[in-house]
N, CA, C and O atoms as a GROMACS GRO file, in nm:
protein
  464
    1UNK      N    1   6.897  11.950  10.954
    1UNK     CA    2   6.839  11.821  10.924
    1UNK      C    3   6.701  11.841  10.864
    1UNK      O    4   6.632  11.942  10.872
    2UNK      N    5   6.670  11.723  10.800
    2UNK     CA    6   6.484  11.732  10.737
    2UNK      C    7   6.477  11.630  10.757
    2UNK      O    8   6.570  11.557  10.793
    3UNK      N    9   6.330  11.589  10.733
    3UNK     CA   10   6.267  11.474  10.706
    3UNK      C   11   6.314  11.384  10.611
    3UNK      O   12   6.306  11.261  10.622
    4UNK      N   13   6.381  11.465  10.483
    4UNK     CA   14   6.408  11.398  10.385
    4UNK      C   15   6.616  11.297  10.387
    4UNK      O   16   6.690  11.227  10.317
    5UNK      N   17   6.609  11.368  10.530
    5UNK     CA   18   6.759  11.307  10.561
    5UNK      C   19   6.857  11.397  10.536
    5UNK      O   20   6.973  11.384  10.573
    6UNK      N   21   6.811  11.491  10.474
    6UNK     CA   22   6.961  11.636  10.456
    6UNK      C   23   7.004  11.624  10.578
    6UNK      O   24   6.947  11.606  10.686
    7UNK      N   25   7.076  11.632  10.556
    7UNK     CA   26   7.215  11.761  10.689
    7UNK      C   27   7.264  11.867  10.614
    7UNK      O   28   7.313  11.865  10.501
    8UNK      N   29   7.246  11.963  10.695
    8UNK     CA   30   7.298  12.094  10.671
    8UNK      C   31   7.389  12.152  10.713
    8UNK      O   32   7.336  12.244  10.775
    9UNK      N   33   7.522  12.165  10.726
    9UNK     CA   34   7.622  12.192  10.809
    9UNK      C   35   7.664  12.370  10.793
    9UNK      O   36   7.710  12.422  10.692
   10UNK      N   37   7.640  12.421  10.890
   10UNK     CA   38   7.670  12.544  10.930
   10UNK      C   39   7.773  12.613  10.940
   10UNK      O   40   7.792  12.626  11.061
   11UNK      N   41   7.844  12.660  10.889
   11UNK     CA   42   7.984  12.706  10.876
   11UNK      C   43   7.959  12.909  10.890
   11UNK      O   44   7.938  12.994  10.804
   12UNK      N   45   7.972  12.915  11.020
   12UNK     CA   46   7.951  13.071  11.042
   12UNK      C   47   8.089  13.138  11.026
   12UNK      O   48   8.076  13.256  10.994
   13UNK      N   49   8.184  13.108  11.036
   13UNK     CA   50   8.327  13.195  10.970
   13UNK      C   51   8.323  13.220  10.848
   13UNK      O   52   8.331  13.146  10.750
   14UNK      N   53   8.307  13.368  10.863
   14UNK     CA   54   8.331  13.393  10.657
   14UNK      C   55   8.440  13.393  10.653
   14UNK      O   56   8.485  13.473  10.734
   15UNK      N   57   8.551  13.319  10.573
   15UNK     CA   58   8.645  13.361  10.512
   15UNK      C   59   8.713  13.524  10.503
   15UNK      O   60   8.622  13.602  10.529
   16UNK      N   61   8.816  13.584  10.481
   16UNK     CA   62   8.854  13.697  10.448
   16UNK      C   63   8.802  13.707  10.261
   16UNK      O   64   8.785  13.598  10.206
   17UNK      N   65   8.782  13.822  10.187
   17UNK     CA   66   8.767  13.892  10.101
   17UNK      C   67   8.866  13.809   9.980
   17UNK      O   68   8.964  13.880   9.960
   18UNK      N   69   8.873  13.680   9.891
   18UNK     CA   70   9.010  13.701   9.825
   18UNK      C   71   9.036  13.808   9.745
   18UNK      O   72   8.943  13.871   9.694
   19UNK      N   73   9.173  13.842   9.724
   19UNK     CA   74   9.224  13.986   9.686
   19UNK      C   75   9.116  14.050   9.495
   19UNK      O   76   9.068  14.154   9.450
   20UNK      N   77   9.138  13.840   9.433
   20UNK     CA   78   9.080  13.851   9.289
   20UNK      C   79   8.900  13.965   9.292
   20UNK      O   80   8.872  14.035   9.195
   21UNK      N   81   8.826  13.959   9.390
   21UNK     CA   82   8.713  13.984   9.436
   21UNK      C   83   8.676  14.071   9.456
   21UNK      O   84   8.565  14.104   9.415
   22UNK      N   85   8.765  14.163   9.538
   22UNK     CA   86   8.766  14.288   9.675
   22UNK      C   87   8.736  14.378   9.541
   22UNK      O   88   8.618  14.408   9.554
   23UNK      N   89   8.773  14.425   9.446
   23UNK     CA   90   8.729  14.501   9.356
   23UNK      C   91   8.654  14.459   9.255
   23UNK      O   92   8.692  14.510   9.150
   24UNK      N   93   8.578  14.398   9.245
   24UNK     CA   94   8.450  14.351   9.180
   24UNK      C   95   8.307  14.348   9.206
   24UNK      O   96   8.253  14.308   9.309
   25UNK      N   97   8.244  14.399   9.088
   25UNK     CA   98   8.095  14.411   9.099
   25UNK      C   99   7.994  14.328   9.012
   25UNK      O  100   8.019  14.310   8.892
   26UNK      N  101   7.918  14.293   9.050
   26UNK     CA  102   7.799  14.202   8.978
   26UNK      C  103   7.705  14.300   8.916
   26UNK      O  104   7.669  14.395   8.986
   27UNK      N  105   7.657  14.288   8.783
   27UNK     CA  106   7.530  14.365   8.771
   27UNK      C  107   7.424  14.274   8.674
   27UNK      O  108   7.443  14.233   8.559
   28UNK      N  109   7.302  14.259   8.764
   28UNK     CA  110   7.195  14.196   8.727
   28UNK      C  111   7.142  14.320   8.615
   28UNK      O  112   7.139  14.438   8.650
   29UNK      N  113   7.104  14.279   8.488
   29UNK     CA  114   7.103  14.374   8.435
   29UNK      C  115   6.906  14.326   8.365
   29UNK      O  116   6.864  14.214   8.336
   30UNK      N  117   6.848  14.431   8.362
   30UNK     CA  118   6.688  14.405   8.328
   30UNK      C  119   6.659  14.369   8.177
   30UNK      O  120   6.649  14.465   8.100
   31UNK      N  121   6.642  14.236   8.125
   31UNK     CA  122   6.597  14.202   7.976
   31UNK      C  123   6.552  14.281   7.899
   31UNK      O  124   6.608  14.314   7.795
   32UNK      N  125   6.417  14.332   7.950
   32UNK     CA  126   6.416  14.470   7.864
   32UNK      C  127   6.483  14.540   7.827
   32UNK      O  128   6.488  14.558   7.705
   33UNK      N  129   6.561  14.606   7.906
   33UNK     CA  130   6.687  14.749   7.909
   33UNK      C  131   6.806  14.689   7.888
   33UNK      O  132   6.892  14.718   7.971
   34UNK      N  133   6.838  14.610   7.796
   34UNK     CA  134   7.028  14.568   7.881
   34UNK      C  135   7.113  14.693   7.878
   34UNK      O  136   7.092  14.801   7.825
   35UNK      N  137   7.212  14.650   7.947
   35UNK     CA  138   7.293  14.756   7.926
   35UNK      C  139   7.427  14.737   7.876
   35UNK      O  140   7.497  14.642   7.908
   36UNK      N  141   7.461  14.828   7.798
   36UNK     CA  142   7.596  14.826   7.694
   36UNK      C  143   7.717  14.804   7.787
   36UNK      O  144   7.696  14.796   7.908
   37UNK      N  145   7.809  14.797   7.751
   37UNK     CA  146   7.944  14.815   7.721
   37UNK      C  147   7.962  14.960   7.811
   37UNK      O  148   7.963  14.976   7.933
   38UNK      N  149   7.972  15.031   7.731
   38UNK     CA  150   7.969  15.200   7.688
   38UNK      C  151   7.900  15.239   7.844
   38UNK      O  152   7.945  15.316   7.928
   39UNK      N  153   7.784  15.162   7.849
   39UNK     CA  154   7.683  15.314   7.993
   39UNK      C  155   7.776  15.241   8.078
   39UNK      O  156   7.844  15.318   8.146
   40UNK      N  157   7.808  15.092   8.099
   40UNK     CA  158   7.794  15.035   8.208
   40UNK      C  159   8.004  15.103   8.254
   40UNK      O  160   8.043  15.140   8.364
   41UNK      N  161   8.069  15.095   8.155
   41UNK     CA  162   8.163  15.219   8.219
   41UNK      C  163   8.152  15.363   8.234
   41UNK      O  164   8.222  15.433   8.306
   42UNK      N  165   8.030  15.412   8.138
   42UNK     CA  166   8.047  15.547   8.190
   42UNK      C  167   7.961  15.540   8.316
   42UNK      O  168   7.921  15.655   8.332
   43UNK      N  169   7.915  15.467   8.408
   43UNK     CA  170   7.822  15.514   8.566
   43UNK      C  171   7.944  15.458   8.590
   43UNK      O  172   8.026  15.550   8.597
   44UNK      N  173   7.999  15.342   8.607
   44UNK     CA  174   8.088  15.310   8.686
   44UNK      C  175   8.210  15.365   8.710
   44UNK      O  176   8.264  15.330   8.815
   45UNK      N  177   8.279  15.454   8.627
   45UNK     CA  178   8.446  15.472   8.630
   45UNK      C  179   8.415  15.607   8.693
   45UNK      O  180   8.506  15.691   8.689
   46UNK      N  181   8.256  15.654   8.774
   46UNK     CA  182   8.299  15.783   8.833
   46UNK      C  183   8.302  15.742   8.985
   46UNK      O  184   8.292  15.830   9.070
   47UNK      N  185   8.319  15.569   9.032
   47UNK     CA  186   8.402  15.550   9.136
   47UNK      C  187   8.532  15.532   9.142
   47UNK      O  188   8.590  15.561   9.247
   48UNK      N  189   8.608  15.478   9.022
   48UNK     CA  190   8.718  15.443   8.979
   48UNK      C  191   8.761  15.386   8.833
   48UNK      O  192   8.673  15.376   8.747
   49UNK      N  193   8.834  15.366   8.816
   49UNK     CA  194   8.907  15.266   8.711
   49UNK      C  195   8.837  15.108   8.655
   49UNK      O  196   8.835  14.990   8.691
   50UNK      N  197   8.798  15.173   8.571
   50UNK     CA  198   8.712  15.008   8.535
   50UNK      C  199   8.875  14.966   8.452
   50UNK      O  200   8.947  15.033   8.377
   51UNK      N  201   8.886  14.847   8.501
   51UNK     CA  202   8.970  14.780   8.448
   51UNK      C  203   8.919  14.673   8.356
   51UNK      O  204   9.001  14.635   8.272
   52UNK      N  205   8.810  14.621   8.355
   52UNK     CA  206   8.742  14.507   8.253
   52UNK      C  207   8.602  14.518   8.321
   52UNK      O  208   8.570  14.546   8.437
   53UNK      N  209   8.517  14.484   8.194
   53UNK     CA  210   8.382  14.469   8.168
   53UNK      C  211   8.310  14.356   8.121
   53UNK      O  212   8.246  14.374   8.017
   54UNK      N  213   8.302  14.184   8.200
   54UNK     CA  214   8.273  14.087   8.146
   54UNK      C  215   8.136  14.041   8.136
   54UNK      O  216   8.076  14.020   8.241
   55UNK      N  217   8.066  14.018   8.005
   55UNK     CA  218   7.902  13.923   8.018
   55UNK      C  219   7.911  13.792   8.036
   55UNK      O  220   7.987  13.727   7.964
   56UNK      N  221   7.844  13.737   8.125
   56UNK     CA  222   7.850  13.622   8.135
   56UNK      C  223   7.679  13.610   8.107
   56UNK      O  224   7.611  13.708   8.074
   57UNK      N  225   7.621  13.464   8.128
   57UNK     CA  226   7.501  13.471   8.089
   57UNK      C  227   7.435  13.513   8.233
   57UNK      O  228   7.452  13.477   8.350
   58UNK      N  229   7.353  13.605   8.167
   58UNK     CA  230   7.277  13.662   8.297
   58UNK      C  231   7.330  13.801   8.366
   58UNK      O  232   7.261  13.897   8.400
   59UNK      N  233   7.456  13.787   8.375
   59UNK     CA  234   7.520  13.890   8.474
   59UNK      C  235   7.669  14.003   8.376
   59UNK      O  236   7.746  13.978   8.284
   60UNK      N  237   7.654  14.074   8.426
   60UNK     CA  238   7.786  14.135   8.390
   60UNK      C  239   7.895  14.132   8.477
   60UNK      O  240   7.845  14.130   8.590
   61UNK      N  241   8.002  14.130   8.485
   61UNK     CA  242   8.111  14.168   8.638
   61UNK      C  243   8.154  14.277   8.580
   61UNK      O  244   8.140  14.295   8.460
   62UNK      N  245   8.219  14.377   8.673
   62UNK     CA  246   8.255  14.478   8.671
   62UNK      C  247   8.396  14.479   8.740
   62UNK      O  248   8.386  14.475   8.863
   63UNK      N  249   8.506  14.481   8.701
   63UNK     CA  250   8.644  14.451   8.814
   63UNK      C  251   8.714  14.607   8.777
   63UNK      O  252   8.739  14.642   8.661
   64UNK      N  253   8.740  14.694   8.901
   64UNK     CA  254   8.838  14.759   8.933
   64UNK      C  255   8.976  14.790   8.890
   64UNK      O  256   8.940  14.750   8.779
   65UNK      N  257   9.065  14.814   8.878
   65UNK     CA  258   9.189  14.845   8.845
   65UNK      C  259   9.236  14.781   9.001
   65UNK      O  260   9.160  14.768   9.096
   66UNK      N  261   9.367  14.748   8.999
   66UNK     CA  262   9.446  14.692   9.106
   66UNK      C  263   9.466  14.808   9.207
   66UNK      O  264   9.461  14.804   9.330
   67UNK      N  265   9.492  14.917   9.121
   67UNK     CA  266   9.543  15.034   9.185
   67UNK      C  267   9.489  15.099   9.284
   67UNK      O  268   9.545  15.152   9.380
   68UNK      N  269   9.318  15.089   9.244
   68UNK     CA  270   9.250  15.152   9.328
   68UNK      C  271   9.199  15.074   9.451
   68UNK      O  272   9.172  14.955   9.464
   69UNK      N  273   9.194  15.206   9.564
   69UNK     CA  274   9.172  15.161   9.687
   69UNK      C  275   9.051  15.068   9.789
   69UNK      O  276   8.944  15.027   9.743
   70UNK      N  277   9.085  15.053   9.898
   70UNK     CA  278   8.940  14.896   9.900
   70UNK      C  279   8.862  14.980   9.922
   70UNK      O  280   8.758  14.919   9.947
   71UNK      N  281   8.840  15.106   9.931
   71UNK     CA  282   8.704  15.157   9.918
   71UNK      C  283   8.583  15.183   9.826
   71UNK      O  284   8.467  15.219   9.843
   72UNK      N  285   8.691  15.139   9.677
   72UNK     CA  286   8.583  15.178   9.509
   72UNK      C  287   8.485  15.048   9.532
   72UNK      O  288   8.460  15.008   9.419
   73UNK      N  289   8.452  15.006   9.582
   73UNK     CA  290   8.340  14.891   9.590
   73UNK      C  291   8.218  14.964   9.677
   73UNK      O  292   8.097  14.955   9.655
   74UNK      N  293   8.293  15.046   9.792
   74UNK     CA  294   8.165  15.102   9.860
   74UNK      C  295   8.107  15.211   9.776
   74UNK      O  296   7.984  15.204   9.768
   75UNK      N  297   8.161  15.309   9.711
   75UNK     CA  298   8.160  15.453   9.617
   75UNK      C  299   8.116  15.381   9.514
   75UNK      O  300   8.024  15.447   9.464
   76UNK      N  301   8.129  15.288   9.458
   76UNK     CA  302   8.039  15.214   9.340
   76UNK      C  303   7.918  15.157   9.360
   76UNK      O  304   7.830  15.156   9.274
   77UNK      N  305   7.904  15.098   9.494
   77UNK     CA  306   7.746  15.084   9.496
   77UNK      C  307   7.689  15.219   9.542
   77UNK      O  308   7.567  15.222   9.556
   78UNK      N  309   7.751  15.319   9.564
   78UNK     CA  310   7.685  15.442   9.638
   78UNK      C  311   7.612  15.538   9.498
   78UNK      O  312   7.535  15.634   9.500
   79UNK      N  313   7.671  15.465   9.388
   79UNK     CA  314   7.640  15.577   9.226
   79UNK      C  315   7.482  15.542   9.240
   79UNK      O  316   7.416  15.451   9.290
   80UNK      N  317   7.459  15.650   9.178
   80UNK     CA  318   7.298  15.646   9.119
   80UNK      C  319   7.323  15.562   9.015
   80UNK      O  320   7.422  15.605   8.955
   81UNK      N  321   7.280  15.461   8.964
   81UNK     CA  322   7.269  15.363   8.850
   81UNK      C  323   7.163  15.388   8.777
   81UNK      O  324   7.139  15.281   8.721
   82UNK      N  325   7.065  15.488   8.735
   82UNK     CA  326   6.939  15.458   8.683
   82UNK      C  327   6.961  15.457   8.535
   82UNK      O  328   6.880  15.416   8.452
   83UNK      N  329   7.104  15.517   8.504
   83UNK     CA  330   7.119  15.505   8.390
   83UNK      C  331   7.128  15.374   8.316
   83UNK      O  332   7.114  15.370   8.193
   84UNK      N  333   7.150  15.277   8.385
   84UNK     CA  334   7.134  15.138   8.400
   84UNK      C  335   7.023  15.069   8.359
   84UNK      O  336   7.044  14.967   8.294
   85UNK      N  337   6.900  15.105   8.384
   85UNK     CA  338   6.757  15.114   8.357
   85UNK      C  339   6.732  15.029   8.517
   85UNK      O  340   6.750  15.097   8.618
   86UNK      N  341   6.699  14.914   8.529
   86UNK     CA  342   6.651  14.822   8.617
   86UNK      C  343   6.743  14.749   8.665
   86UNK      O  344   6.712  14.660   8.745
   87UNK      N  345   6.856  14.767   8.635
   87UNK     CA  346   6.978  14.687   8.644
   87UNK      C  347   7.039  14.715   8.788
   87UNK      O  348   7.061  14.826   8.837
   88UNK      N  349   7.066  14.550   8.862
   88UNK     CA  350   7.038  14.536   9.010
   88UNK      C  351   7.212  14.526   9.010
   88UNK      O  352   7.279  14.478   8.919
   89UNK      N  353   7.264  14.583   9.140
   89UNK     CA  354   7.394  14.601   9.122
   89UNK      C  355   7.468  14.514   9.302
   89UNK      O  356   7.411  14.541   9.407
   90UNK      N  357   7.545  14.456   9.301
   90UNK     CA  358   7.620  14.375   9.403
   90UNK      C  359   7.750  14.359   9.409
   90UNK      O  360   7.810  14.336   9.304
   91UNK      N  361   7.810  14.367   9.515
   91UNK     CA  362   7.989  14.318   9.500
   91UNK      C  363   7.976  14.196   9.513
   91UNK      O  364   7.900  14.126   9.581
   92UNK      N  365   8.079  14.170   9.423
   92UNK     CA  366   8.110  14.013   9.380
   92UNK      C  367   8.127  13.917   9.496
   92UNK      O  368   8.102  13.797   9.488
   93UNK      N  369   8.192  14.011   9.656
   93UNK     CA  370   8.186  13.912   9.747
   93UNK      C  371   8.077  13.973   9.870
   93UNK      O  372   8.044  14.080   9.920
   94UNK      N  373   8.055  13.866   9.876
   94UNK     CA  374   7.936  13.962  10.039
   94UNK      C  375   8.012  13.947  10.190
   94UNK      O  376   8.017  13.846  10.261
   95UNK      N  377   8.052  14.038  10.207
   95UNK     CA  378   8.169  14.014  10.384
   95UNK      C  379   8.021  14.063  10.436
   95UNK      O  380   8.053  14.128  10.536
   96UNK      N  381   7.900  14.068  10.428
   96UNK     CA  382   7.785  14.024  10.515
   96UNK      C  383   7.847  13.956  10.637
   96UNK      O  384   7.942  13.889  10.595
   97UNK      N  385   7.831  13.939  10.810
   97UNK     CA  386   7.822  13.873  10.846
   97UNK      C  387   7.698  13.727  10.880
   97UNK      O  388   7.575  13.738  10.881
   98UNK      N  389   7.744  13.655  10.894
   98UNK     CA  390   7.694  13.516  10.890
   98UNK      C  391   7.582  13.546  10.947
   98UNK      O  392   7.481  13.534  10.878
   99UNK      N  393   7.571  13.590  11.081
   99UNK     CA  394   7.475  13.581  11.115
   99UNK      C  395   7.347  13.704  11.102
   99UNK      O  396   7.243  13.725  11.163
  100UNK      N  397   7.399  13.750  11.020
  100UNK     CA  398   7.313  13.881  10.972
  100UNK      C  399   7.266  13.860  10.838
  100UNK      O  400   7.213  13.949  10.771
  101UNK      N  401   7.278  13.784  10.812
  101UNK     CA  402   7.240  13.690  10.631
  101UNK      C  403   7.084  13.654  10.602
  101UNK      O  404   7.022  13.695  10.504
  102UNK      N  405   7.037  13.579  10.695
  102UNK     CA  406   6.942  13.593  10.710
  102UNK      C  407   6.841  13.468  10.659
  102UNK      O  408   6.725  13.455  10.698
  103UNK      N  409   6.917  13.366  10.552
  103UNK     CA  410   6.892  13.278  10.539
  103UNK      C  411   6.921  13.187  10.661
  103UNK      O  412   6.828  13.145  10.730
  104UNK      N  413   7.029  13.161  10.684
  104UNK     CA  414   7.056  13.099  10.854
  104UNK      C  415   6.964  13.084  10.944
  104UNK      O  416   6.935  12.972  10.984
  105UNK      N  417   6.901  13.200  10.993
  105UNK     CA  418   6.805  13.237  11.075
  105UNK      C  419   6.669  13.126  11.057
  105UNK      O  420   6.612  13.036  11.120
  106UNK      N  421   6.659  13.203  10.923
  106UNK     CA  422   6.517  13.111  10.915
  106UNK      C  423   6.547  12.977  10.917
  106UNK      O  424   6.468  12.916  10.990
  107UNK      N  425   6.664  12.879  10.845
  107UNK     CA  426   6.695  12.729  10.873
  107UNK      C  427   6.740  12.708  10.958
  107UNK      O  428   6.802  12.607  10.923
  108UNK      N  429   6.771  12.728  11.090
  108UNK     CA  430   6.794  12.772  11.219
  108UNK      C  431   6.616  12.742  11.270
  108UNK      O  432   6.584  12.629  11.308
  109UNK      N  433   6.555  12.808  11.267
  109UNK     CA  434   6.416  12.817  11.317
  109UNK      C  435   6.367  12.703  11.241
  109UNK      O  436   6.406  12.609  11.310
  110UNK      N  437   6.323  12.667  11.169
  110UNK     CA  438   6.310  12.535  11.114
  110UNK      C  439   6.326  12.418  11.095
  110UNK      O  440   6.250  12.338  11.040
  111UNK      N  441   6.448  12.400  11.151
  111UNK     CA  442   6.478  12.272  11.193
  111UNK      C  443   6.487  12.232  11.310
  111UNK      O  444   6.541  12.122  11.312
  112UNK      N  445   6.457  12.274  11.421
  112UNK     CA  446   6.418  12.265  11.547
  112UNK      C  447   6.362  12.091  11.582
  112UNK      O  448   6.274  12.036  11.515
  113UNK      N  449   6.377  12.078  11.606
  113UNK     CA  450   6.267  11.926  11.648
  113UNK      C  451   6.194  11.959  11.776
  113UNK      O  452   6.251  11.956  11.885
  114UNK      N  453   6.029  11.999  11.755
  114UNK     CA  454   5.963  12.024  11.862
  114UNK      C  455   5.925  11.875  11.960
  114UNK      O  456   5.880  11.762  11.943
  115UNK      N  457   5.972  11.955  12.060
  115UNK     CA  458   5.948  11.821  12.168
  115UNK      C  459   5.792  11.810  12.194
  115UNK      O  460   5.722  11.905  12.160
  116UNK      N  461   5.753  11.735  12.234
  116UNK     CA  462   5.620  11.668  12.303
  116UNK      C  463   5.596  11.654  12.420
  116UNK      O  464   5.490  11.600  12.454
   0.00000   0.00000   0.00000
């Protein structure tokens, strides 16, 4: 709740992984440096199978081959990226738990209504 009348409704069950996801990567890539086509499969395919390479504005995705196992998401953020230049790297889904997120916490602590 706020002052301003929000409600905020809390939904701590993450969902499971959908399957489209589980092999996908985000890469924030630095204005200065972008990065090609070309680097952004050669760092990546030495976790696996790049199956497609999409720009969207702002971001690149990075999706997996079907084939490969649910572990090329962990071995892909584990690459050294510097070849990348500044380019900030994420899986497409966060199985983060809820309460380890960390935004929660703080709107959690904040909306408190201190008694008198």
């Amino acid at each position: 709740a706020s002052p301003l009348g929000t409600c905020v409704l809390q939904m701590t069950e993450i969902p499971e992984c959908p399957d489209e996801l589980s092999r996908s990567l985000v890469v924030l890539e630095d204005e200065k440096s972008p990065c090609t086509e070309q680097g952004i499969r050669a760092c990546f395919s030495q976790a696996g199978v790049v199956a497609s390479v999409e720009r969207t504005a702002g971001a690149i995705t990075v999706r997996y081959d079907r084939t490969m196992d649910d572990r090329v998401i962990e071995r892909a953020l584990a690459l050294d990226t510097a070849s990348l230049g500044e380019a900030k790297v994420f899986a497409e889904y966060n199985a983060r738990p809820y309460h380890d997120r960390g935004w929660c916490v703080m709107e959690e602590a904040i909306s408190f209504e201190a008694e008198v």
